[in-house]
py3Dmol code that shows the C-alpha trace and the ligand (Angstrom):
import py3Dmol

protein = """\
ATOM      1  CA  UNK A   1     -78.490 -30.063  54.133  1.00  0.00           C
ATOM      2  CA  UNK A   2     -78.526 -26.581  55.546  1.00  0.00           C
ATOM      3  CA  UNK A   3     -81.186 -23.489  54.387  1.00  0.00           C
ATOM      4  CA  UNK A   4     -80.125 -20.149  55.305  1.00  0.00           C
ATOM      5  CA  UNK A   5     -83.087 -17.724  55.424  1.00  0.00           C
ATOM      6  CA  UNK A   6     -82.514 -13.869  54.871  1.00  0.00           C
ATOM      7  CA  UNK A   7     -85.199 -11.915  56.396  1.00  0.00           C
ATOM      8  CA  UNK A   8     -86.273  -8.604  58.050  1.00  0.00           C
ATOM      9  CA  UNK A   9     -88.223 -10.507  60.552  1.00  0.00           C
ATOM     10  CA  UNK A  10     -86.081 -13.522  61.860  1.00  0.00           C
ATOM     11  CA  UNK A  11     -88.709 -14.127  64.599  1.00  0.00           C
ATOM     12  CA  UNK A  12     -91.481 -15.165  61.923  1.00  0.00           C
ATOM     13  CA  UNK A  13     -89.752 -17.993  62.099  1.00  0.00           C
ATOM     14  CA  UNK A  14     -89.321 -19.115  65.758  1.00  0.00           C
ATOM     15  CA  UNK A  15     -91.902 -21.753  66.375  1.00  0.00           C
ATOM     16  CA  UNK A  16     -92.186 -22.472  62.683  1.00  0.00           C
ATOM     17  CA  UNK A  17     -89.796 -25.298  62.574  1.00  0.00           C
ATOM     18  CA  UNK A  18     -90.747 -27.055  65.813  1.00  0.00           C
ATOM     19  CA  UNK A  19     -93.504 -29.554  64.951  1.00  0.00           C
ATOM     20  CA  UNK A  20     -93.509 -32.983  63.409  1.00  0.00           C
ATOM     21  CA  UNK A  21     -91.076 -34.122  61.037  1.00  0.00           C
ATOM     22  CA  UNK A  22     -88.911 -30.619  60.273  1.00  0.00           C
ATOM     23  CA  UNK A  23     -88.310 -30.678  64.200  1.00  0.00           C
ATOM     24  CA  UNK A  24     -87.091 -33.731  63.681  1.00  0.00           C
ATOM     25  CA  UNK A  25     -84.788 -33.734  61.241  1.00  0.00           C
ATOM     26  CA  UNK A  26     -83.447 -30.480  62.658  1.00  0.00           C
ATOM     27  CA  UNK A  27     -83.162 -32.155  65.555  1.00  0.00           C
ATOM     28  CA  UNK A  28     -81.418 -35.607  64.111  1.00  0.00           C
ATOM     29  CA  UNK A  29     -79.148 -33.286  62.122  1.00  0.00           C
ATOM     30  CA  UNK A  30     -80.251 -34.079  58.833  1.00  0.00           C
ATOM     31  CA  UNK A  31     -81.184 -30.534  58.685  1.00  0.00           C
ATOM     32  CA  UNK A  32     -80.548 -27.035  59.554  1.00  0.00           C
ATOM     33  CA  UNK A  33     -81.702 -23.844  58.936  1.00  0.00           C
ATOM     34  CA  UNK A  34     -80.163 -20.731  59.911  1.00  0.00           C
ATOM     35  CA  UNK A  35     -82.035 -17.433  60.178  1.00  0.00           C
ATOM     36  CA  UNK A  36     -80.187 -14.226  59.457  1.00  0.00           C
ATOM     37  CA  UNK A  37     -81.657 -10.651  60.460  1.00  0.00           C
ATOM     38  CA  UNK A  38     -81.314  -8.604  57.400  1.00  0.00           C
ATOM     39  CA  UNK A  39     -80.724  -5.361  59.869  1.00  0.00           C
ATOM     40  CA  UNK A  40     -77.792  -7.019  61.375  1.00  0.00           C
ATOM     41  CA  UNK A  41     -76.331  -5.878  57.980  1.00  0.00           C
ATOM     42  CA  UNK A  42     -76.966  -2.089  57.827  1.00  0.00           C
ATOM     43  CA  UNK A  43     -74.796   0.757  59.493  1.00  0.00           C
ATOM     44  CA  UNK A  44     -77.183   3.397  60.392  1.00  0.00           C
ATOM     45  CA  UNK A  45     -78.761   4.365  63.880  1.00  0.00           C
ATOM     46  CA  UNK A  46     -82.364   3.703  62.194  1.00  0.00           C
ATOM     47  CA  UNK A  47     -81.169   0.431  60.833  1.00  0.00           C
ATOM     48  CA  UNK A  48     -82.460   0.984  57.457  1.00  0.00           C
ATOM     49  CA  UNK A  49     -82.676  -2.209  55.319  1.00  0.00           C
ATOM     50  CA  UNK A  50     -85.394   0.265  52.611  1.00  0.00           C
ATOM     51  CA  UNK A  51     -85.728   2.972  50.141  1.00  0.00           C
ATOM     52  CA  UNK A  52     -87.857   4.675  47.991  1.00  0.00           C
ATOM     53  CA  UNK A  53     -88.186   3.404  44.814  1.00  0.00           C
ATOM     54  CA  UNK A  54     -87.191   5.246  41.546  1.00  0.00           C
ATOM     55  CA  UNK A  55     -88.861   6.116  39.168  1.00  0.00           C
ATOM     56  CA  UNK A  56     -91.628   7.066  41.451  1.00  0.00           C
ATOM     57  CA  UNK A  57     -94.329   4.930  42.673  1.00  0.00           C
ATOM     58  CA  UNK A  58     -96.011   3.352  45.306  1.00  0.00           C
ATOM     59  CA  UNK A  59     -93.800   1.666  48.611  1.00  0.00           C
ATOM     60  CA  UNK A  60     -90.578   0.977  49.398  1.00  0.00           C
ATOM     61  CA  UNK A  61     -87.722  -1.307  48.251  1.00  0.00           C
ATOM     62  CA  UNK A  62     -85.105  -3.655  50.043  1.00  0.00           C
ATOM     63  CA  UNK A  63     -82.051  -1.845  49.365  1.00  0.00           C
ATOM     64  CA  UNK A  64     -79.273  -3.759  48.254  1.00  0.00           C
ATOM     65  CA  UNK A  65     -76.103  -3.227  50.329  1.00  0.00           C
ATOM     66  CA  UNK A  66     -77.650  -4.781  53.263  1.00  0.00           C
ATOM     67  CA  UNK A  67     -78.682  -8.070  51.062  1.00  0.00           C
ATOM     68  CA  UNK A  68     -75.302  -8.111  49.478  1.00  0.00           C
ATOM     69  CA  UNK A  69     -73.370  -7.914  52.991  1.00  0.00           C
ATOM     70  CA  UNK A  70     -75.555 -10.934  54.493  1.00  0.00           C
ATOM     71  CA  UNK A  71     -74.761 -12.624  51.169  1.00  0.00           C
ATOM     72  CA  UNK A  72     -71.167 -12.255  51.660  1.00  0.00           C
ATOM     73  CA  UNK A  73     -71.053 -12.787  55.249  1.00  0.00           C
ATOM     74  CA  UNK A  74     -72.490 -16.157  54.331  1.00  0.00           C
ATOM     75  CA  UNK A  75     -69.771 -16.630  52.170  1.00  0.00           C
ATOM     76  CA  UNK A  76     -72.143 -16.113  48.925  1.00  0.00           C
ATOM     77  CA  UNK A  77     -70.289 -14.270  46.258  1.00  0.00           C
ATOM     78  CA  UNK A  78     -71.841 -12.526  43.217  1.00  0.00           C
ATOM     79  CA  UNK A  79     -72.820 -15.611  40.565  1.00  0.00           C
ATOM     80  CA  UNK A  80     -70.009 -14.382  37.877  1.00  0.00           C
ATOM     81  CA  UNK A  81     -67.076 -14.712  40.540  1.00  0.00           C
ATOM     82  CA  UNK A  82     -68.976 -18.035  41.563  1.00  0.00           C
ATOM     83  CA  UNK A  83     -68.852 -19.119  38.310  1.00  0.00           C
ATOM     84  CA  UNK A  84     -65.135 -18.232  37.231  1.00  0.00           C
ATOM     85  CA  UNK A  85     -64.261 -20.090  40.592  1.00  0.00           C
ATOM     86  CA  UNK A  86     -65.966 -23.145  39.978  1.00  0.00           C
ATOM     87  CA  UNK A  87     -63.674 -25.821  39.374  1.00  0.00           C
ATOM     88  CA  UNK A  88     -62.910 -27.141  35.538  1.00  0.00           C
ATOM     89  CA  UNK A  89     -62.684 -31.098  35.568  1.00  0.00           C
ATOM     90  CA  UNK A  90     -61.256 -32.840  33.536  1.00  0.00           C
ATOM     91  CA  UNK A  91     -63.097 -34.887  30.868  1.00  0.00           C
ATOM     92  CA  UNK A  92     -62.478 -38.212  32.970  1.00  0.00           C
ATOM     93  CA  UNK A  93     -63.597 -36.825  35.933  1.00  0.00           C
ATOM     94  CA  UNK A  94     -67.296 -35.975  34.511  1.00  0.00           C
ATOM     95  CA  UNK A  95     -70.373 -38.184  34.648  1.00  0.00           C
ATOM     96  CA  UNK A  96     -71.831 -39.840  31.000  1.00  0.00           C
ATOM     97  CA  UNK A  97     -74.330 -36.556  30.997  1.00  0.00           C
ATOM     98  CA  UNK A  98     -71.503 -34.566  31.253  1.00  0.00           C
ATOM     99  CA  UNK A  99     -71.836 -33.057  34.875  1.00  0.00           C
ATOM    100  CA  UNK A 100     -69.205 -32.750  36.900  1.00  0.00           C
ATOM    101  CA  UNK A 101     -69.126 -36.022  39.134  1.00  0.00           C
ATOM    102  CA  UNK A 102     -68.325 -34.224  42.116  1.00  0.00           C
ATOM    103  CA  UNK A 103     -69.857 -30.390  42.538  1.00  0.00           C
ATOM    104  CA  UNK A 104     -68.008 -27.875  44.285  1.00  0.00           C
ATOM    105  CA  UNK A 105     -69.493 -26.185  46.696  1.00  0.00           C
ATOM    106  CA  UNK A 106     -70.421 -23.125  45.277  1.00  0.00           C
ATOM    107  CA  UNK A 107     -72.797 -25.536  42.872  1.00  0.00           C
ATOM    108  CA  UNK A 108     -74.085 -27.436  45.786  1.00  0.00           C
ATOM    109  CA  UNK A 109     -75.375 -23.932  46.847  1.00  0.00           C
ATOM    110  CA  UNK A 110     -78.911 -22.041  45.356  1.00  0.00           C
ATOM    111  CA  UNK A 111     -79.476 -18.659  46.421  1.00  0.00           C
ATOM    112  CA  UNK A 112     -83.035 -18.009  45.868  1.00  0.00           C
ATOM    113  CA  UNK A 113     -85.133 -15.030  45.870  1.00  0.00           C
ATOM    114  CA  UNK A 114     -89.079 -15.531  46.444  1.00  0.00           C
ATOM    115  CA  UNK A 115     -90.730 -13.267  44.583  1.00  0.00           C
ATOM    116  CA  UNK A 116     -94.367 -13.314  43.144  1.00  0.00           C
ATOM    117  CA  UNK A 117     -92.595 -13.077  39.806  1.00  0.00           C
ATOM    118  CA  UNK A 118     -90.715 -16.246  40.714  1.00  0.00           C
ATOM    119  CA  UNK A 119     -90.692 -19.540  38.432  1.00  0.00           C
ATOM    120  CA  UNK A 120     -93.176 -21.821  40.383  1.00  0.00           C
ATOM    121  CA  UNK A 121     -92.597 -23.605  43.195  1.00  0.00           C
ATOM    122  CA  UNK A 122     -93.561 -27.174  42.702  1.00  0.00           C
ATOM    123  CA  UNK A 123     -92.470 -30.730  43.775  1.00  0.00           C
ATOM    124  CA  UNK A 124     -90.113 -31.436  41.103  1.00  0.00           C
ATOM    125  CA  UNK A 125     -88.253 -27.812  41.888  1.00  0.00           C
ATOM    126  CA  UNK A 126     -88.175 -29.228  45.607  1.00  0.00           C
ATOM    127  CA  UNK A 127     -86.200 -32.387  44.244  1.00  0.00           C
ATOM    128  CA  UNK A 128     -83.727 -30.575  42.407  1.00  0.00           C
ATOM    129  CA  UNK A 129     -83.166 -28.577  45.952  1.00  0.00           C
ATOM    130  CA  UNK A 130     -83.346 -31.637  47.934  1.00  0.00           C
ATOM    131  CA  UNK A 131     -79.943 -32.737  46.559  1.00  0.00           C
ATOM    132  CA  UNK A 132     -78.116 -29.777  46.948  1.00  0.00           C
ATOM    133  CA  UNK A 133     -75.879 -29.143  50.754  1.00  0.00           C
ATOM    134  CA  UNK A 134     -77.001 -25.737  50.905  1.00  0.00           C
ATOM    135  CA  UNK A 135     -80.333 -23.274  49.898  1.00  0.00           C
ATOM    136  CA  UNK A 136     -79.945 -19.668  50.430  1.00  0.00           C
ATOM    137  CA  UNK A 137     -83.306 -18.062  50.709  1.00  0.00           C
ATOM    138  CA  UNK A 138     -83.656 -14.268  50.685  1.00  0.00           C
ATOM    139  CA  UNK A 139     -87.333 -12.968  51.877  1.00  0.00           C
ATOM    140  CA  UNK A 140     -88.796  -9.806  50.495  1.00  0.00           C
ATOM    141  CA  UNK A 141     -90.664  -6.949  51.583  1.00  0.00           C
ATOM    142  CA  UNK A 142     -92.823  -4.056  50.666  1.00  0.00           C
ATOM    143  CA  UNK A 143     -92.459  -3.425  47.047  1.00  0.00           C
ATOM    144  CA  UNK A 144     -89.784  -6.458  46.460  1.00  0.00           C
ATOM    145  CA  UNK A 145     -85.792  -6.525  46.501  1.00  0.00           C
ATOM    146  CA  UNK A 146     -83.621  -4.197  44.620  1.00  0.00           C
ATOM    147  CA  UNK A 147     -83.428  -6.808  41.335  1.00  0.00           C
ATOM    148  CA  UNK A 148     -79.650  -6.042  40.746  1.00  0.00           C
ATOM    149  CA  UNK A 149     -79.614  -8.563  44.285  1.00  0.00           C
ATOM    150  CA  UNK A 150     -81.379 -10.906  41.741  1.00  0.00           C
ATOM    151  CA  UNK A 151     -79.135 -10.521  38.620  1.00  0.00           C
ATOM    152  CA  UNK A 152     -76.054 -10.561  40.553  1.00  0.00           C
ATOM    153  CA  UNK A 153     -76.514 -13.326  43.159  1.00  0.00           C
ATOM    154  CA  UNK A 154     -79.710 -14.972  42.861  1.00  0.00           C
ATOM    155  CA  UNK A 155     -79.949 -18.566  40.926  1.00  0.00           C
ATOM    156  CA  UNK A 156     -83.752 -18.233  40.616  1.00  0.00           C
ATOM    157  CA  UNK A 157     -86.488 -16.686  41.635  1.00  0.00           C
ATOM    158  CA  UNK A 158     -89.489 -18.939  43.256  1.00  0.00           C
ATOM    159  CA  UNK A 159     -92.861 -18.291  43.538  1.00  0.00           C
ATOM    160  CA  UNK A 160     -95.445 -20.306  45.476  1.00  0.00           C
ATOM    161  CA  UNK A 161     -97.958 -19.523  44.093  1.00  0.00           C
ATOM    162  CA  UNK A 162    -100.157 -17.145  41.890  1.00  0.00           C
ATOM    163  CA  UNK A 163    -101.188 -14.546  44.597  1.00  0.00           C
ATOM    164  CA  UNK A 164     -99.274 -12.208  46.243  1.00  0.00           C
ATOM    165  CA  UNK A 165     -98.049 -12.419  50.016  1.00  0.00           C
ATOM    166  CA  UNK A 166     -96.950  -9.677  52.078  1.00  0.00           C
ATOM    167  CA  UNK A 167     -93.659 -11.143  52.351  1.00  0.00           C
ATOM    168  CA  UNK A 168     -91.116 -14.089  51.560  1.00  0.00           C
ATOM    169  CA  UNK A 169     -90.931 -15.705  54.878  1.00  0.00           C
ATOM    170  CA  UNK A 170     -93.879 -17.429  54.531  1.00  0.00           C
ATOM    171  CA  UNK A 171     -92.265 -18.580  51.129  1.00  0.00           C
ATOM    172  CA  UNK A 172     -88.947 -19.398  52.578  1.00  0.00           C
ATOM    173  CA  UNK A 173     -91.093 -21.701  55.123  1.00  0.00           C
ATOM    174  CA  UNK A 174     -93.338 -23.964  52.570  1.00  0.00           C
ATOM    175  CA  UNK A 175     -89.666 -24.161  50.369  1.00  0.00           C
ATOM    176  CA  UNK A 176     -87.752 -25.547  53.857  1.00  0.00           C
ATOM    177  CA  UNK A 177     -91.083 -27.492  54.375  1.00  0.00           C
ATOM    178  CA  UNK A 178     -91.642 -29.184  51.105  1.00  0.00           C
ATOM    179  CA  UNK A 179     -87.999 -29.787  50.341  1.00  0.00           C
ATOM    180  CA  UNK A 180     -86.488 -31.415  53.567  1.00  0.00           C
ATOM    181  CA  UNK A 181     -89.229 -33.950  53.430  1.00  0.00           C
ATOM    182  CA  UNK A 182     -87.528 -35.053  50.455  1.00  0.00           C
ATOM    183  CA  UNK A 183     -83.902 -35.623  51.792  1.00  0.00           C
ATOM    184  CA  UNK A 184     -83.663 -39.021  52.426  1.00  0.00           C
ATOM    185  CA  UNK A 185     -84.089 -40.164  56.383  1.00  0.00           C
ATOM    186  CA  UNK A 186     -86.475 -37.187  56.861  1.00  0.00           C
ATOM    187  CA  UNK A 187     -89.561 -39.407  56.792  1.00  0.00           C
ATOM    188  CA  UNK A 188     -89.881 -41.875  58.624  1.00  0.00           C
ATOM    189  CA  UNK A 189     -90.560 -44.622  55.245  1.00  0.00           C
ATOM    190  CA  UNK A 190     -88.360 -43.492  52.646  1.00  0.00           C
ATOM    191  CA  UNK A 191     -91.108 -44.509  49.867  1.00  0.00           C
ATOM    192  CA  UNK A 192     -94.016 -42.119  51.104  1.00  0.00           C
ATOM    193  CA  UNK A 193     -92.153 -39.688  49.244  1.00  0.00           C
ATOM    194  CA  UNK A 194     -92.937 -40.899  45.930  1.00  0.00           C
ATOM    195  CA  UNK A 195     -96.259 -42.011  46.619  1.00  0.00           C
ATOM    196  CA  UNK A 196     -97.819 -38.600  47.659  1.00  0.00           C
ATOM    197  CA  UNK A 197     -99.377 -36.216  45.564  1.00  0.00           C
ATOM    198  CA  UNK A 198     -97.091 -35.224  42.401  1.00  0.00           C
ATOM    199  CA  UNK A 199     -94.758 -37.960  43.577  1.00  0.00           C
ATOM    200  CA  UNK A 200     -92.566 -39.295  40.867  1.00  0.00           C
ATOM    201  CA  UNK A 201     -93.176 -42.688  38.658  1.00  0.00           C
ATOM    202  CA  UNK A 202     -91.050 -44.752  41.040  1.00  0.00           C
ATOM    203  CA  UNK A 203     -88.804 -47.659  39.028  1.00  0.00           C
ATOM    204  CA  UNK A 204     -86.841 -48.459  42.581  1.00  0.00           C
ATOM    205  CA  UNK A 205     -89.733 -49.271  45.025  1.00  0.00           C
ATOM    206  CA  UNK A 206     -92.462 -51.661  45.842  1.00  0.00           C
ATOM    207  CA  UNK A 207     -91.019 -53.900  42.966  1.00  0.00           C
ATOM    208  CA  UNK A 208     -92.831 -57.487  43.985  1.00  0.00           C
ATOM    209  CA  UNK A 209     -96.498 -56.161  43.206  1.00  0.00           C
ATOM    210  CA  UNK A 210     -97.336 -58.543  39.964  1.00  0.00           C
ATOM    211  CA  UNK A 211     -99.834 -57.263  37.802  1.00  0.00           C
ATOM    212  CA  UNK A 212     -99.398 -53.845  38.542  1.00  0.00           C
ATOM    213  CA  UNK A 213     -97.923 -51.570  36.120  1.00  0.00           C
ATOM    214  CA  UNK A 214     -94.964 -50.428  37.337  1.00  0.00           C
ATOM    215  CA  UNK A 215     -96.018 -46.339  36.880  1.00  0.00           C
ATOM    216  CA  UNK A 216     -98.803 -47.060  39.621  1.00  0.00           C
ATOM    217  CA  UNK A 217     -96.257 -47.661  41.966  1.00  0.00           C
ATOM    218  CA  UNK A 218     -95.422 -44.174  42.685  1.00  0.00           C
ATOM    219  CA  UNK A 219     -98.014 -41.489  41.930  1.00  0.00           C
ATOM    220  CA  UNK A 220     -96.778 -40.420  38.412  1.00  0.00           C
ATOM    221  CA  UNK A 221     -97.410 -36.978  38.883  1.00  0.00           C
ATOM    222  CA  UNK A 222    -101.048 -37.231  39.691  1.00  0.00           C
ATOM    223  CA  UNK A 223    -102.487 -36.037  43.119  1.00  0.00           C
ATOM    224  CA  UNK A 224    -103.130 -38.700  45.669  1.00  0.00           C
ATOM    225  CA  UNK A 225    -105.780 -40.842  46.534  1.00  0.00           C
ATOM    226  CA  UNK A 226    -108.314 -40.343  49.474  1.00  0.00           C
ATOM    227  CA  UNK A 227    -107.567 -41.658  52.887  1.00  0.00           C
ATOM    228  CA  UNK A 228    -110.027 -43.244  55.619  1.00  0.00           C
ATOM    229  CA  UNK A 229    -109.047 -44.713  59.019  1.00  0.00           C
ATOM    230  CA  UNK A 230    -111.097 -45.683  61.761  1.00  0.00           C
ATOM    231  CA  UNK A 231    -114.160 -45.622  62.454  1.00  0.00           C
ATOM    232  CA  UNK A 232    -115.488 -47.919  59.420  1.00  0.00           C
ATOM    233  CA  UNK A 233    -118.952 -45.643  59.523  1.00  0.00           C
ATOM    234  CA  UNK A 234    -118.674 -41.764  60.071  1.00  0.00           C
ATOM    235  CA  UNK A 235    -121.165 -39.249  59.929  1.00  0.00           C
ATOM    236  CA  UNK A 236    -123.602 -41.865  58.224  1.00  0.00           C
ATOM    237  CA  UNK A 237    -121.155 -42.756  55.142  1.00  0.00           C
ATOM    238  CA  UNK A 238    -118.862 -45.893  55.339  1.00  0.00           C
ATOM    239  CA  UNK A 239    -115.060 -46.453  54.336  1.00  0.00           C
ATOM    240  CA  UNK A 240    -114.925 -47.956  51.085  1.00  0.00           C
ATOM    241  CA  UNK A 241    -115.509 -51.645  51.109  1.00  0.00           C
ATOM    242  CA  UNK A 242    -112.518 -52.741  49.307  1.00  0.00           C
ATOM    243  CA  UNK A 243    -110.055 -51.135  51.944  1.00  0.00           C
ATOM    244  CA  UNK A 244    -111.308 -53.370  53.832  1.00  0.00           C
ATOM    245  CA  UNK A 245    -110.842 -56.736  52.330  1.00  0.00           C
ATOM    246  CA  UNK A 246    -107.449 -57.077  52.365  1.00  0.00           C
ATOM    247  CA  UNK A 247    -106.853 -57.609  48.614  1.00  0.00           C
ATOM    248  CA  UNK A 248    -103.623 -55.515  47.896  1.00  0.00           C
ATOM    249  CA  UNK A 249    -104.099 -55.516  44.534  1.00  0.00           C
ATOM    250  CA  UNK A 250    -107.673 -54.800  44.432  1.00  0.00           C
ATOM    251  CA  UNK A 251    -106.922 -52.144  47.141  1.00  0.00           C
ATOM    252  CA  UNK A 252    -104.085 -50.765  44.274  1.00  0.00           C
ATOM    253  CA  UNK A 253    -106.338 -50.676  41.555  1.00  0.00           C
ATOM    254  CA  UNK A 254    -108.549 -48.559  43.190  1.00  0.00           C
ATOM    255  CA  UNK A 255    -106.341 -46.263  45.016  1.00  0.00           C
ATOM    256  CA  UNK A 256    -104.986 -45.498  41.072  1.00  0.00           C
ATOM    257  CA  UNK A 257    -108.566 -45.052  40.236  1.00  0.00           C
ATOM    258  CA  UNK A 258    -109.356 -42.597  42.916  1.00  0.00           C
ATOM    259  CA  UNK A 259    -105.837 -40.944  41.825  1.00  0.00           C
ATOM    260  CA  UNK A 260    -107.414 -40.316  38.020  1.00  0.00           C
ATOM    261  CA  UNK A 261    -110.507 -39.073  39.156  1.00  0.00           C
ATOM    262  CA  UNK A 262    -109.341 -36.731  41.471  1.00  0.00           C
ATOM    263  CA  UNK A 263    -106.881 -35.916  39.148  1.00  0.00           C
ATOM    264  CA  UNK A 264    -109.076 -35.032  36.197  1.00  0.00           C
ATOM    265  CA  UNK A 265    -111.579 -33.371  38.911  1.00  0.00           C
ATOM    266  CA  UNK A 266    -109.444 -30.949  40.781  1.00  0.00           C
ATOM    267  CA  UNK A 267    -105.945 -30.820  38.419  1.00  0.00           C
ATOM    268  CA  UNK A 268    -106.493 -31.964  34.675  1.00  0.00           C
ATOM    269  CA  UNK A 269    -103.621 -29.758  34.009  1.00  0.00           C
ATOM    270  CA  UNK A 270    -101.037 -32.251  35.493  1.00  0.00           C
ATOM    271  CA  UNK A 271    -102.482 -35.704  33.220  1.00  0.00           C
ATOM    272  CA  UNK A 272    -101.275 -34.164  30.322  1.00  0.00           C
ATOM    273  CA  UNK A 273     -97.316 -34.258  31.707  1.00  0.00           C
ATOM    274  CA  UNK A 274     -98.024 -37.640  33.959  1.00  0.00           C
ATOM    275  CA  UNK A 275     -96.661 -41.319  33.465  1.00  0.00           C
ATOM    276  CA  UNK A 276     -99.771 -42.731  33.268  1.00  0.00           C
ATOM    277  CA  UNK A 277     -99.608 -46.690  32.070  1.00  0.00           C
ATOM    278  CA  UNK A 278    -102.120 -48.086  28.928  1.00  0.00           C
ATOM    279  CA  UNK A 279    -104.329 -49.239  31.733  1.00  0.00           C
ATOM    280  CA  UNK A 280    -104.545 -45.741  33.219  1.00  0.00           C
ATOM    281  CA  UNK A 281    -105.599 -44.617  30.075  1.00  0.00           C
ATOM    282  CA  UNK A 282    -108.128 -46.530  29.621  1.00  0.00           C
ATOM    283  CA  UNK A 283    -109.698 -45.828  33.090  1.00  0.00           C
ATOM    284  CA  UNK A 284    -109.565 -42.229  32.350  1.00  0.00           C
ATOM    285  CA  UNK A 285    -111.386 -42.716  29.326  1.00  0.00           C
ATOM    286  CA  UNK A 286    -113.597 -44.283  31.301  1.00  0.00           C
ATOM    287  CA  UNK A 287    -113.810 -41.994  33.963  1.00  0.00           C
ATOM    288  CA  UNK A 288    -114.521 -39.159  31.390  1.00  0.00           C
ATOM    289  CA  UNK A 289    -117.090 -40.756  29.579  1.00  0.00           C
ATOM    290  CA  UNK A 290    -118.957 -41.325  32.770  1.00  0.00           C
ATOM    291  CA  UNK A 291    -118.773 -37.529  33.676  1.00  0.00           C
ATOM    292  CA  UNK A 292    -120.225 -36.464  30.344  1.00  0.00           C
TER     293      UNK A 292
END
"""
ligand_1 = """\
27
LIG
N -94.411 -5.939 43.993
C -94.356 -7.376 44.031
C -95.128 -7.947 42.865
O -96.158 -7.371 42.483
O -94.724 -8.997 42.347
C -94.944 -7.936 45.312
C -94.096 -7.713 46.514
S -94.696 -8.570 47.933
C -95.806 -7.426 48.645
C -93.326 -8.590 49.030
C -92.492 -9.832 48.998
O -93.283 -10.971 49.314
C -91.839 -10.170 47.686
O -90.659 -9.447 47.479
C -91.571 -11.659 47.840
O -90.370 -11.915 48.554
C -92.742 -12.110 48.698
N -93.801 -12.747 47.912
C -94.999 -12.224 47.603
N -95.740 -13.097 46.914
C -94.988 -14.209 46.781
C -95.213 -15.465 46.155
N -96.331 -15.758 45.533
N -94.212 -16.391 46.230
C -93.053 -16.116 46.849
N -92.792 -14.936 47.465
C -93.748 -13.992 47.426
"""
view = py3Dmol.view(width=600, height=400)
view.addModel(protein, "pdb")
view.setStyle({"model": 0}, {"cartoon": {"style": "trace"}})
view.addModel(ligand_1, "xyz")
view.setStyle({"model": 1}, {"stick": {}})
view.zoomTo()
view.show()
């Protein structure tokens, strides 16, 4: 998979990718991410990449010839020529839900814009990416992008979050981030994946735990549950006694307890879209009652 960052400042981003596991799946070649200098794209002695905005108003907009002639240089063309160009397959050649069975690679490809206004950012929009070949990701500046840049070329816009940044590269890192841990090979146990915070309800792994229902095996959408390592006794409070027995499915049970609670503590908004099992329900009923 390959992200291709558009920016204004390409060296935000040297450093960024060098730790852990993006520095090593850039390094195995699982990955790679290519910055582009927005100015390389402008003609003037000043390098001008803004303008004023009209209508009047506070700051300065990215103008869009620049944006448009890093788009093309990466071989990006406006979405209407992408989509008249997109191969039509035949009936035989598309899947039971009626994609294509093999994309192009024009629909392999996102272009997004981050923007504040941006749908948000989340770990099932970092899924859908994860299974593309190629994410285009154009950083703003000062007041935003010209938005004919978004109606012409962008396929979304992504937000991370309800605040506003002083830029997109920041954006453009957490999307690289969050999404290439997803490809599979990045981490290092394929399954962590699912059990993290807002991880899917996993149907393909851990399937020889009896007695467990099977939406416990991945986290369902709900955050995850705490972690403790060594030593057993830290500032005067001890790891919980039933990590410590050994009893897998004990040790299960409660990890999905700790899941709910924190859950219903810190994110109630995401039980009411989870795949939570009868048994989860009734431990959240419990849970609530005990908080009231
Ligand atoms: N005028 C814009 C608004 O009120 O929505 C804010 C522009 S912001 C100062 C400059 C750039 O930072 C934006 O064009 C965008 O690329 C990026 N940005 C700011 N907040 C963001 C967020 N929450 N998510 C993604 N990108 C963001």
């Amino acid at each position: 998979m390959r992200f291709e960052i558009i920016t204004i400042f390409p060296g935000f981003f040297a450093g960024i990718f060098e730790h852990g596991i993006v520095r090593r799946a850039i390094a195995e070649e699982r990955v790679k991410v290519d910055v582009h200098d927005l100015r390389a794209f402008t003609h003037d002695r000043h390098r001008t990449v803004d303008d004023r905005p009209f209508g009047g108003g506070e700051g300065m907009v990215l103008k869009p010839e620049p944006l448009a002639e890093a788009l093309a240089a990466l071989g990006i063309a406006p979405k209407a020529e992408r989509a008249a160009s997109a191969p039509t397959l035949a009936p035989e050649e598309r899947r039971k839900d009626g994609a294509p069975a093999q994309l192009s690679s024009a629909q392999q490809t996102r272009v997004i814009l981050l923007s504040a206004q941006g749908r948000p950012f989340t770990q099932a929009v970092a899924r859908e990416l994860a299974a593309l070949d190629r994410v285009v990701l154009i950083c703003g500046r000062y007041e935003g992008v010209d938005e004919r840049i978004n109606q012409l070329y962008c396929d979304m816009e992504l937000s991370i979050g309800d605040y506003v940044l002083s830029g997109g590269e920041l954006a453009a890192a957490v999307v690289v981030d969050a999404t290439m841990r997803l490809i599979p090979g990045v981490l290092g146990n394929e399954a962590s994946g699912a059990f993290e915070s807002f991880g899917a309800a996993d149907a393909e792994i851990a399937t020889d735990v009896e007695g467990v229902p099977r939406s416990q095996h991945g986290a369902g959408g709900l955050l995850d549950y705490p972690h403790y390592t060594r030593p057993v006794e830290f500032g005067g409070l001890r790891a919980p006694e039933v990590l410590l027995n050994g009893d897998h499915q004990q040790i299960r049970r409660w990890r999905r307890e700790q899941q709910l609670r924190k859950t219903l503590a810190n994110r109630p908004d995401l039980l009411e879209r989870a795949a939570l099992s009868e048994e989860d329900r009734r431990l959240l009923e419990t849970i609530r009652r005990e908080r009231q």
